[in-house]
C-alpha positions in Angstrom: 19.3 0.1 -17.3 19.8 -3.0 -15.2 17.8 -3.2 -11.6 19.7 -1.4 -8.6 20.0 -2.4 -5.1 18.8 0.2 -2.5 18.6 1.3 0.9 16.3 -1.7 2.1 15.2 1.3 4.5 14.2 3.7 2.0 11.4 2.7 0.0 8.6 -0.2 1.0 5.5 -1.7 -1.1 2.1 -2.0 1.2 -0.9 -4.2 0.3 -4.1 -3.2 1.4 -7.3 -5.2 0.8 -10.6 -3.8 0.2 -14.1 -4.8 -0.2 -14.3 -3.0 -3.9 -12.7 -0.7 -6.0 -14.7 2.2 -5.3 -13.3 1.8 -1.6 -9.9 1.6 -2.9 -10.1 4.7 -5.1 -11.1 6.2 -2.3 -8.3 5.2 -0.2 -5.7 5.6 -3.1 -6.7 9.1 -3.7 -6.1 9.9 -0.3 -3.2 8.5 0.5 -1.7 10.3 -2.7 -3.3 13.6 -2.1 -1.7 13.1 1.2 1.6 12.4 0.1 1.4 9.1 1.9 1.9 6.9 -0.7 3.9 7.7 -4.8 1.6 5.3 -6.4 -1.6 3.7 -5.8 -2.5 0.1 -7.6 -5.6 -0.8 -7.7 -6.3 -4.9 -8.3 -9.4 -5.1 -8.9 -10.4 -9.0 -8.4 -9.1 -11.3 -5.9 -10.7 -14.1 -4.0 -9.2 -14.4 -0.4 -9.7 -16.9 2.2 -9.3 -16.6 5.9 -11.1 -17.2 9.4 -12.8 -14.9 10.9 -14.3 -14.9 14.1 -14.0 -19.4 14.2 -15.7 -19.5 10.5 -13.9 -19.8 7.5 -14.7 -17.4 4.7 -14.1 -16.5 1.0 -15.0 -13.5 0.1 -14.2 -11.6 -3.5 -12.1 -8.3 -2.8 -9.6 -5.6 -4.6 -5.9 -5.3 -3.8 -4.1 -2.1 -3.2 -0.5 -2.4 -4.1 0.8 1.3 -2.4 4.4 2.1 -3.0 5.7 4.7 -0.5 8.8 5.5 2.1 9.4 3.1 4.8 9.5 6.3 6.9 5.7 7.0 6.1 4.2 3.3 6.7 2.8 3.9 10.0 0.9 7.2 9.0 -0.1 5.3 5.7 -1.1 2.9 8.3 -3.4 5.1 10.6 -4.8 6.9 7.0 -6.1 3.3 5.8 -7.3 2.6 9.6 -9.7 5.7 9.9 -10.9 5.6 5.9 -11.3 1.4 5.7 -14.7 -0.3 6.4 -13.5 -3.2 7.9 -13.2 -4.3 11.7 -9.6 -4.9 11.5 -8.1 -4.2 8.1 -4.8 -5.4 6.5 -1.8 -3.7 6.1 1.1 -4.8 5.5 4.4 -4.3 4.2 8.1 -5.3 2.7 11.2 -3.4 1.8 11.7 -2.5 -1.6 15.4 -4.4 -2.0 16.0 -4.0 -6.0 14.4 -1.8 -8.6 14.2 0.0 -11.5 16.5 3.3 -10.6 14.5 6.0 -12.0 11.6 4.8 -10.5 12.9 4.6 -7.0 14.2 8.3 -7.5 10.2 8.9 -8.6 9.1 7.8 -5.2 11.6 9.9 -3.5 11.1 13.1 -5.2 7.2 12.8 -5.2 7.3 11.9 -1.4 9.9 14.3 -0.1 11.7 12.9 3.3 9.8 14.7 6.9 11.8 15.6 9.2 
């Protein structure tokens, strides 16, 4: 079955970093539980670079790759907000353009649309 184009509105991946796995179970299985998020992937090691605070850091992290409806990315946002350890903690998020079908249709009957 060939890739589908969907509802750019519909579905959305979020990335969340993390300062270890066991913080991003943590955070996964809630935001399933919750019924924030279909899927929870859990990257276990990624260097990342920034500047914090005028200083430039590298610090070894996990990546959570969270796919979910585009109508639940700001309470998936508040969820990581009051569970993550960090100051100021990164979420962020695209539209899900193209994708496997079925899979799409997963997300949408494991997260059913709130009205």
């Amino acid at each position: 079955m060939s890739s589908s184009s969907v509802d750019a509105d519909k579905y959305s991946v979020a990335y969340v970093t993390v300062p270890n796995t066991d913080v991003g179970k943590t955070i996964g299985h809630g935001l399933v539980k919750n019924k924030l998020a279909a899927c929870v992937n859990i990257i276990p090691q990624i260097t990342s670079i920034y500047e914090w605070k005028n200083e430039i850091n590298e610090d070894n992290e996990a990546l959570l790759m969270i796919k979910t409806r585009t109508s639940l990315v700001s309470q998936l946002t508040d969820f990581v907000r009051s569970n993550h350890p960090y100051e100021v903690c990164e979420v962020i998020s695209l539209p899900i353009k193209n994708g496997n079908p079925p899979y799409l249709q997963w997300i949408g009957e494991t997260l059913p649309e709130k009205n």
